[in-house]
C-alpha positions as CSV (number, residue, x, y, z in Angstrom):
1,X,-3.1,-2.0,43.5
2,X,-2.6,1.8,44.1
3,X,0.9,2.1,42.7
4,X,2.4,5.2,41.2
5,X,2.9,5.1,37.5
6,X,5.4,6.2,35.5
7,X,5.7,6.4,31.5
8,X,9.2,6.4,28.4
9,X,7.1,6.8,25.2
10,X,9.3,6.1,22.3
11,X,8.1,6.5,18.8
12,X,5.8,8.0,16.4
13,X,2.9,10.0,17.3
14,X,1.0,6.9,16.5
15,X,2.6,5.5,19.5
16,X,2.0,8.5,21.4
17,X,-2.1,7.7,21.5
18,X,-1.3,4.2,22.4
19,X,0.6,4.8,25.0
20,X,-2.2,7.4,26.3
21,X,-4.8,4.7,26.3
22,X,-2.5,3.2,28.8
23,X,-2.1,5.7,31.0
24,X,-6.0,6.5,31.0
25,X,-5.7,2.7,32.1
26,X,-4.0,3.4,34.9
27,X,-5.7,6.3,35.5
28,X,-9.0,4.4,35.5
29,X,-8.1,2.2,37.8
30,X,-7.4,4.6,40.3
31,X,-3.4,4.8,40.3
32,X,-1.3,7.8,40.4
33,X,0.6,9.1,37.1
34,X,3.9,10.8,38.0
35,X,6.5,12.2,35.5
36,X,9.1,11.7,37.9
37,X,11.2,8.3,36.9
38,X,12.2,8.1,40.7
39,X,9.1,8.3,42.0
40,X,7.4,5.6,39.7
41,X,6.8,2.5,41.3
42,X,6.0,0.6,38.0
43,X,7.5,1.6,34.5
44,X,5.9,1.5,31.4
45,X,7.8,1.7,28.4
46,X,6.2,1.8,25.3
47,X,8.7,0.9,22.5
48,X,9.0,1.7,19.2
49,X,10.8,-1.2,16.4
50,X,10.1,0.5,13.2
51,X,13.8,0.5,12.9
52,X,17.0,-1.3,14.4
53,X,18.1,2.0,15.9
54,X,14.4,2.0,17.3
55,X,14.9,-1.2,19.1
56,X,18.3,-0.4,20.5
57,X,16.8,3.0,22.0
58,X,13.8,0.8,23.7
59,X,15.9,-1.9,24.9
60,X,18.4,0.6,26.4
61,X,15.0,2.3,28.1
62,X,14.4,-0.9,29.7
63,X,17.8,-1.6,30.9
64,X,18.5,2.1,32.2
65,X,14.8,2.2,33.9
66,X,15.9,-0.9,35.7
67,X,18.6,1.0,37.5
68,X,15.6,2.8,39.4
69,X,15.4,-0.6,41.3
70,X,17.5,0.6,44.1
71,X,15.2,3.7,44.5
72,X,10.8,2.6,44.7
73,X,10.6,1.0,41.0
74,X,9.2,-2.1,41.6
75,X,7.8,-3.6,38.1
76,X,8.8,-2.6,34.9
77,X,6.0,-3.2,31.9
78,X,7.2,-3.6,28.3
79,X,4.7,-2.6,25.7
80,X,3.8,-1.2,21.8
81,X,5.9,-2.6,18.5
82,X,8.6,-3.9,20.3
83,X,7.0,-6.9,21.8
84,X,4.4,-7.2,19.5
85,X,7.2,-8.3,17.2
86,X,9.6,-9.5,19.0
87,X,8.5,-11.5,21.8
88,X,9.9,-14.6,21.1
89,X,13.5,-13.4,21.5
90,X,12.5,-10.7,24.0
91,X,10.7,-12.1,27.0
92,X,14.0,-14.7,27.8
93,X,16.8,-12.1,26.6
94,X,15.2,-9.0,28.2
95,X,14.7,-9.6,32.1
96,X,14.6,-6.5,32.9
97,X,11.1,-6.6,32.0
98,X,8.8,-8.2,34.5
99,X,5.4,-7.7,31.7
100,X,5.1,-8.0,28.1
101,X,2.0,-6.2,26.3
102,X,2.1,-5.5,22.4
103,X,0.2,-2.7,20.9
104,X,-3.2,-3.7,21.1
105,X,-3.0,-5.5,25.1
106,X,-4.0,-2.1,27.3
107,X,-7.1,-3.9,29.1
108,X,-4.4,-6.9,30.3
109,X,-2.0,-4.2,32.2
110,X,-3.4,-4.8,35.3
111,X,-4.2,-8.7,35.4
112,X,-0.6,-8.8,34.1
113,X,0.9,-6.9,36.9
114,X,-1.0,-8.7,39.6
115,X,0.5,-11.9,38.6
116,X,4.1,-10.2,38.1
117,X,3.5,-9.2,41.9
118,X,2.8,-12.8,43.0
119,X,6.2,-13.1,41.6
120,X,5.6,-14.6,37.9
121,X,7.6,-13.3,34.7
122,X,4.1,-12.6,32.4
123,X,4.2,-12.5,28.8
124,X,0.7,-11.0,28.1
125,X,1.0,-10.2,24.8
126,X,-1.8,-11.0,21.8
127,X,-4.2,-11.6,25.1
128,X,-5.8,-8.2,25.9
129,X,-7.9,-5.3,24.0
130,X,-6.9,-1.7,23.3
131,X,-8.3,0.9,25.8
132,X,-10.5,3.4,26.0
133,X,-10.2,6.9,27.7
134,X,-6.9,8.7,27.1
135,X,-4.6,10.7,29.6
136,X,-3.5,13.3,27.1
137,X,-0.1,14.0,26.8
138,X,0.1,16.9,25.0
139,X,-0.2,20.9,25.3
140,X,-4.0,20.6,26.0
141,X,-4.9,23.0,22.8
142,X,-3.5,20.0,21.0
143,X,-4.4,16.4,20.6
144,X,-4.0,13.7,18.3
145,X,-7.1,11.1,17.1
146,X,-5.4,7.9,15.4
147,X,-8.3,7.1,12.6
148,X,-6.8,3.5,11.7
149,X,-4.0,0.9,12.7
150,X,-2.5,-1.2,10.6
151,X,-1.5,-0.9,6.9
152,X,-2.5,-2.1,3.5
153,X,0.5,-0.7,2.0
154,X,3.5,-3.0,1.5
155,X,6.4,-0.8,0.9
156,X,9.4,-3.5,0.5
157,X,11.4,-1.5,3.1
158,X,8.9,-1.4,6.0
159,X,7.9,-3.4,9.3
160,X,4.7,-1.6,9.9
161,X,2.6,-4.6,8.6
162,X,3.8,-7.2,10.1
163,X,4.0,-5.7,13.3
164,X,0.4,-3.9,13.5
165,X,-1.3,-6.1,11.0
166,X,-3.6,-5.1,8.5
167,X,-4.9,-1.9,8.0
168,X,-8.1,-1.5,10.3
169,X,-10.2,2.0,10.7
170,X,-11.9,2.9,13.5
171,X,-15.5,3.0,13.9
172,X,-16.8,6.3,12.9
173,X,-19.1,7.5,15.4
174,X,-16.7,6.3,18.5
175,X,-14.1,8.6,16.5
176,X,-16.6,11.1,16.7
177,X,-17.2,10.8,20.1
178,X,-13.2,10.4,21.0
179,X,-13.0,14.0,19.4
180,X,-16.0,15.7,21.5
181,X,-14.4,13.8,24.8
182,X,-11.3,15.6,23.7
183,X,-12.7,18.9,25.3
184,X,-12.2,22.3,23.6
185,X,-9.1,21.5,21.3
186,X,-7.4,24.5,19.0
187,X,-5.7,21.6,16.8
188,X,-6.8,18.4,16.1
189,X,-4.0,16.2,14.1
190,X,-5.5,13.2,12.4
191,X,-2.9,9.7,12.5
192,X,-2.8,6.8,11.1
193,X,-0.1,5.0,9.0
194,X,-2.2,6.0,6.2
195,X,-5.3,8.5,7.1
196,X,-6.1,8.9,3.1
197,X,-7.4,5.2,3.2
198,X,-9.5,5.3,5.9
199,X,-12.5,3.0,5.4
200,X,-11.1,1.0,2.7
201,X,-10.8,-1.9,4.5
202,X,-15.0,-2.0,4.8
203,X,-15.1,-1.4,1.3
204,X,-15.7,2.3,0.6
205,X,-12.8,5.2,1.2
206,X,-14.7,7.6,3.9
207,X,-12.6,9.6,5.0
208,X,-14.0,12.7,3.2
209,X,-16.9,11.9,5.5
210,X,-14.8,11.0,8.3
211,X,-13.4,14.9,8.3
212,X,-16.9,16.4,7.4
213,X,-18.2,15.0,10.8
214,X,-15.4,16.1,12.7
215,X,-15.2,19.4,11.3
216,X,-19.2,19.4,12.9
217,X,-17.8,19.2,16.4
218,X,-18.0,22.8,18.5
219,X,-15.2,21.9,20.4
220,X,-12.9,21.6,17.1
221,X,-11.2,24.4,16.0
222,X,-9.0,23.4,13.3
223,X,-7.8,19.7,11.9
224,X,-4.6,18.6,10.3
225,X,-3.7,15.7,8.3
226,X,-0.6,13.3,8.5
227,X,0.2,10.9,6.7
228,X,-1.7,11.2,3.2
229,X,0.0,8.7,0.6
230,X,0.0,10.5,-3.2
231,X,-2.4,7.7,-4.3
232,X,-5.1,8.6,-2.5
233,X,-5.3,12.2,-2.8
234,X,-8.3,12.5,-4.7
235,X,-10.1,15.5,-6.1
236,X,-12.7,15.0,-3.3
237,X,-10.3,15.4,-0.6
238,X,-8.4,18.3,-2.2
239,X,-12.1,19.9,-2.4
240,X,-12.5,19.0,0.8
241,X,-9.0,20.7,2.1
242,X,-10.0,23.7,0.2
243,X,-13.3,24.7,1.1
244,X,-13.5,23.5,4.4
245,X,-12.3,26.6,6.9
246,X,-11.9,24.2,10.0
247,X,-8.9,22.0,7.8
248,X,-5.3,23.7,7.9
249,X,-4.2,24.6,4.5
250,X,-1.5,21.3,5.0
251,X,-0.6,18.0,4.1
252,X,1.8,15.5,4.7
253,X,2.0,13.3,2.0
254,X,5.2,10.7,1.9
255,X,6.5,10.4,-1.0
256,X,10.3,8.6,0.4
257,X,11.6,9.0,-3.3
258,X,11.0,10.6,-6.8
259,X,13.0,8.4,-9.7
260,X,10.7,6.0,-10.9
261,X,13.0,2.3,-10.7
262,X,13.7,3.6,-7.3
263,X,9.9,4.0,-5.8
264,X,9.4,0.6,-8.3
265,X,12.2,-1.3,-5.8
266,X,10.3,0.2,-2.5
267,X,6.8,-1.0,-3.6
268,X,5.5,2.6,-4.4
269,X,2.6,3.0,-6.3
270,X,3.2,6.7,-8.0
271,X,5.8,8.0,-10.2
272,X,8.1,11.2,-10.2
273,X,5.7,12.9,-13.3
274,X,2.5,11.7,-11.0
275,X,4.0,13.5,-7.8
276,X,4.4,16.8,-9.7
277,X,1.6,16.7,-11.0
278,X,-0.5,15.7,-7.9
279,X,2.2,18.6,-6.1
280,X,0.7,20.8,-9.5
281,X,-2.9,20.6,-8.8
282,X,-2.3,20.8,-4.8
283,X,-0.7,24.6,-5.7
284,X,-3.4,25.1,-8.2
285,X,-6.6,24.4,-6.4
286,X,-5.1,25.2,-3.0
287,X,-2.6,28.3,-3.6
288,X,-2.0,28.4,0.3
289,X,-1.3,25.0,1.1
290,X,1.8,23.9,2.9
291,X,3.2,20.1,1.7
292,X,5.8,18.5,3.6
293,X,7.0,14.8,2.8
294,X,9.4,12.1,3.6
295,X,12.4,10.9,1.3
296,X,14.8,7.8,2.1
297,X,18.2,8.1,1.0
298,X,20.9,5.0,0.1
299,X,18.0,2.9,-1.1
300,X,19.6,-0.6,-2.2
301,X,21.1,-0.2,-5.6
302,X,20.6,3.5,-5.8
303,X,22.8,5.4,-8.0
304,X,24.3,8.6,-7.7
305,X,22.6,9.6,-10.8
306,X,19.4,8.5,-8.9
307,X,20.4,10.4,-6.0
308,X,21.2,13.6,-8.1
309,X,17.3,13.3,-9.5
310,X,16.2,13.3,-6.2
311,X,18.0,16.9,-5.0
312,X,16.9,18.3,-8.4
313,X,13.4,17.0,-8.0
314,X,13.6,18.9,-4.8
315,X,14.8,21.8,-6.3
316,X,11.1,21.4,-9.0
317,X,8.8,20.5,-6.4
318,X,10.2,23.2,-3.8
319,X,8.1,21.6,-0.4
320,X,7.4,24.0,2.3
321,X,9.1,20.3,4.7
322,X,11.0,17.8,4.1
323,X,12.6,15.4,6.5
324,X,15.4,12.8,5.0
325,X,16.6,9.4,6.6
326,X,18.9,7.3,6.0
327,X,17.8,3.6,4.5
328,X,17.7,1.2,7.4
329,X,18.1,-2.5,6.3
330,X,15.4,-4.2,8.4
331,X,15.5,-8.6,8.4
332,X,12.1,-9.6,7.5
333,X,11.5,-7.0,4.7
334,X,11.8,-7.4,1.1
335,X,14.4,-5.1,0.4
336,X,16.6,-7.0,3.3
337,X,17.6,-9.0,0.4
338,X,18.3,-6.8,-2.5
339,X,21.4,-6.9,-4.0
340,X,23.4,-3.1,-3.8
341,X,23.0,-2.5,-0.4
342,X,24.9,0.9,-0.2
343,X,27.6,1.7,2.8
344,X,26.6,3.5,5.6
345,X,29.0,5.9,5.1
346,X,27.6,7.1,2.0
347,X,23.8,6.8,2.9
348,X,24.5,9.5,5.7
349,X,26.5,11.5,2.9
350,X,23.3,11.3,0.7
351,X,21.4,12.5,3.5
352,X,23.3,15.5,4.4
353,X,23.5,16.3,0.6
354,X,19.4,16.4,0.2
355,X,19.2,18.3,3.7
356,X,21.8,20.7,2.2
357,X,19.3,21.2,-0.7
358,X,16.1,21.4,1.4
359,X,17.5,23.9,3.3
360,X,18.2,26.8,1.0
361,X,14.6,26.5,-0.4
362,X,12.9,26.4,3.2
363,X,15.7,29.6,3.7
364,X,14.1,31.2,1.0
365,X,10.9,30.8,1.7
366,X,11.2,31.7,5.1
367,X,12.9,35.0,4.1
368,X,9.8,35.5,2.1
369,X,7.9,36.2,5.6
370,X,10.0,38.8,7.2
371,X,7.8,42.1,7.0
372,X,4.6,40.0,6.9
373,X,1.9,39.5,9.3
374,X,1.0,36.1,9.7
375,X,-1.4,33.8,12.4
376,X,0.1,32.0,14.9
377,X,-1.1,29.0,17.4
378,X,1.2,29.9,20.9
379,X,2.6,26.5,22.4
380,X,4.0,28.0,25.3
381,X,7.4,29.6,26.3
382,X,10.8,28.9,25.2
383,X,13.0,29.6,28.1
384,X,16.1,29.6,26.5
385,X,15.2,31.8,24.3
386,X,13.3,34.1,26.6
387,X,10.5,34.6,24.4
388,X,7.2,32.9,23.8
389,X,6.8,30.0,21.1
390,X,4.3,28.9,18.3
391,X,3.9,27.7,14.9
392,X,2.0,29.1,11.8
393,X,-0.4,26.6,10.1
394,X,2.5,25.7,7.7
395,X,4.2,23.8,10.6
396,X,2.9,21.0,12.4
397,X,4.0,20.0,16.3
398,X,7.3,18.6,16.8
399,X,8.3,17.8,13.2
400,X,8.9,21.5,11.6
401,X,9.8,25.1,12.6
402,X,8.1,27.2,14.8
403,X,7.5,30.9,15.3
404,X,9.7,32.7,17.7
405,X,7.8,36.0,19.2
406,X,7.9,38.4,21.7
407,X,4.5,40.3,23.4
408,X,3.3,41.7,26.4
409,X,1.5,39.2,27.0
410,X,0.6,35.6,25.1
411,X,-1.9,32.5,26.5
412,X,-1.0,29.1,25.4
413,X,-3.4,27.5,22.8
414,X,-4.2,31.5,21.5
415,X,-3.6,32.9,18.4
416,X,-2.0,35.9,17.7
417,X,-1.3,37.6,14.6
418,X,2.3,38.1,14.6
419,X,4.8,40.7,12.4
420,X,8.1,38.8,11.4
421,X,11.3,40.6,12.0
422,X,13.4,38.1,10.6
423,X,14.5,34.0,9.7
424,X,16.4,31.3,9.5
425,X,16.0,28.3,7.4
426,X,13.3,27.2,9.2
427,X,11.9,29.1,12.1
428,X,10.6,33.1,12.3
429,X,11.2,35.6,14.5
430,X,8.8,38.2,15.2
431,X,6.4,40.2,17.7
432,X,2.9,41.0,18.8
433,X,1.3,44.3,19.4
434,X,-2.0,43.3,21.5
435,X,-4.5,41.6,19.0
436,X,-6.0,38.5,20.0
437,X,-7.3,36.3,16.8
């Protein structure tokens, strides 16, 4: 079956790997990958249903990629959350879809799509096995390495569980050997929907050894982190953060609220004095590092004196990031059912409100740059802005600001040392002289 392939990835960056297990799939089997919809003879969408507006944006993928039908497209595939959930109501409702595969079916893709081309309808999902090799999807300085699937955490507001089952880490050593197959790789982001708890589910928290070993690899420059919940930010890790020169001065930690009935209602285990102290002894042992988190707004029976502790809380805790979202009633979750379910209206309200807040401290602190010199990772060009593009270690891919430069001349996935002209609330603006760091 030497068909053309092309990918829609929707979702996290969780998803991302997934879906580039499939396309190292495809590529394994000798099939051509092309990023031009109208040249794909066979779709893949991998979906995202973390949320209703998730499901909506995958189920419109579908139905817009079947349009291509009067071009080459020939099979569309349906894969990731959304059918790992869903496939009860989807495989009779959604016929644009000619395969099913949930998150963990990459080794059935091709089986499936041999029977879809002797002219069956397959619903594969539950039957296959994750993949292997990766096509990498990503500037090639940067990769991601999911550590775990799954979660043990059961926030009252959240799907994750009972679509990617319980929390499961990787083997070690293949994770080891994922990274050295990853080639020569500036940034390596760690993923999972909780990296902090890696190994837990064998009995003993590793991760600590987990980023020792990585940090081992020549190939490695530097590692982030993602996803660290508060909990398990132990004084080993924070040790670890500190002293090792290969991990980026940078955490994400969700936190999703700070008054304490609040985090109570959405199953959190920490408290608003726990998160500033935990934010506390971050600044303390770690006096560079960068924190971004994670706050819902319009949480079922919030208050607006709830909501006003959150922006001052803010306003204490002063996070380098922050990104806000709306609550999204989910069926099937705990806090479907709670009683106070706020109006839409005044969740997006909330939102803007917190956004409003977040912004004059990231303004300040940006501000706090111009004049500086500071080191940055080049991502490329930005063409509309005629200049090249890149982020300081404070900013991860995709999800915060990024550093704005001009120079005579800059290599993607090289760092340069660059003097800040000016800011905005979240991006700088600056240039570079000639140095190469």
């Amino acid at each position: 079956m030497k068909k053309t392939f092309g990918m829609i990835s929707l979702g996290c960056d969780k998803n991302r790997v997934d879906g580039e297990r499939i396309l190292g799939e495809i590529r394994r089997h000798g099939c051509e990958i092309t990023d031009d919809i109208e040249k794909a003879q066979v779709l893949v969408v991998n979906t995202c249903a973390f949320l209703n507006a998730s499901r909506k944006e995958a189920i419109e993928a579908v139905i817009e990629g079947n349009a291509y039908r009067s071009g080459v497209l020939e099979k569309i595939v349906v894969t990731g959350c959304l059918p790992e959930k869903y496939i009860g109501e989807l495989f009779p409702a959604l016929t644009e879809g000619d395969v099913f595969l949930g998150v963990s079916d990459c080794s059935e893709l091709f089986p499936a799509l041999e029977r879809a081309y002797a002219g069956e309808r397959v619903n594969a999902v539950h039957t296959g096995k994750e993949g292997g090799e990766r096509v990498i999807t990503t500037p090639p300085h940067l990769k991601y390495l999911k550590i775990a699937d799954g979660c043990f955490n059961h926030c009252t507001y959240c799907l994750i569980p009972k679509i990617r089952g319980k929390y499961r880490s990787y083997p070690m050593q293949e994770l080891v050997d994922e990274a050295r197959s990853l080639g020569e790789t500036q940034e390596l982001v760690l993923v999972a929907q909780d990296t902090t708890r890696y190994g837990e589910d064998a009995g003993k928290n590793q991760f600590v050894e987990l980023l020792k070993k990585l940090s081992e690899l020549d190939n490695i420059c530097h590692i982030r982190l993602l996803y660290c919940y508060p909990e398990v930010v132990t004084d080993a890790l924070i040790a670890e953060v500190r002293d090792n020169p290969k991990i980026l001065k940078y955490l994400d930690i969700p936190l999703q609220h700070s008054e304490d009935r609040i985090l109570k209602l959405m199953g959190r285990r920490g408290s608003r004095a726990e998160y500033l102290a935990l934010l506390a002894k971050l600044r303390r042992e770690i006096p560079a590092i960068a924190v971004r988190t994670t706050f819902i707004a319009g949480f079922p029976s919030e208050t607006e004196e709830e909501h006003e502790g959150l922006k001052r809380f803010l306003e204490e805790a002063r996070f380098e990031n922050c990104g806000f979202f709306a609550y999204s009633r989910e069926p099937d979750t705990p806090a479907y059912k709670l009683k106070g379910q706020i109006p839409a209206r005044v969740k997006e309200k909330r939102v803007r409100a917190l956004y409003r807040v977040q912004r004059e401290i990231s303004a300040a602190r940006m501000q706090g740059f111009v004049g500086k010199r500071i080191e940055v990772l080049c991502d490329g060009i930005d063409y509309e802005k005629s200049c090249f593009v890149g982020r300081a270690p404070f900013q991860a891919y995709e999800i915060d600001g990024c550093v704005y430069f001009t120079a005579p001349h800059a290599e993607t996935g090289k760092r340069y040392e660059v003097t800040v002209q000016k800011a905005d609330a979240y991006d700088l603006y600056g240039t570079v002289k000639e140095n190469i760091l």
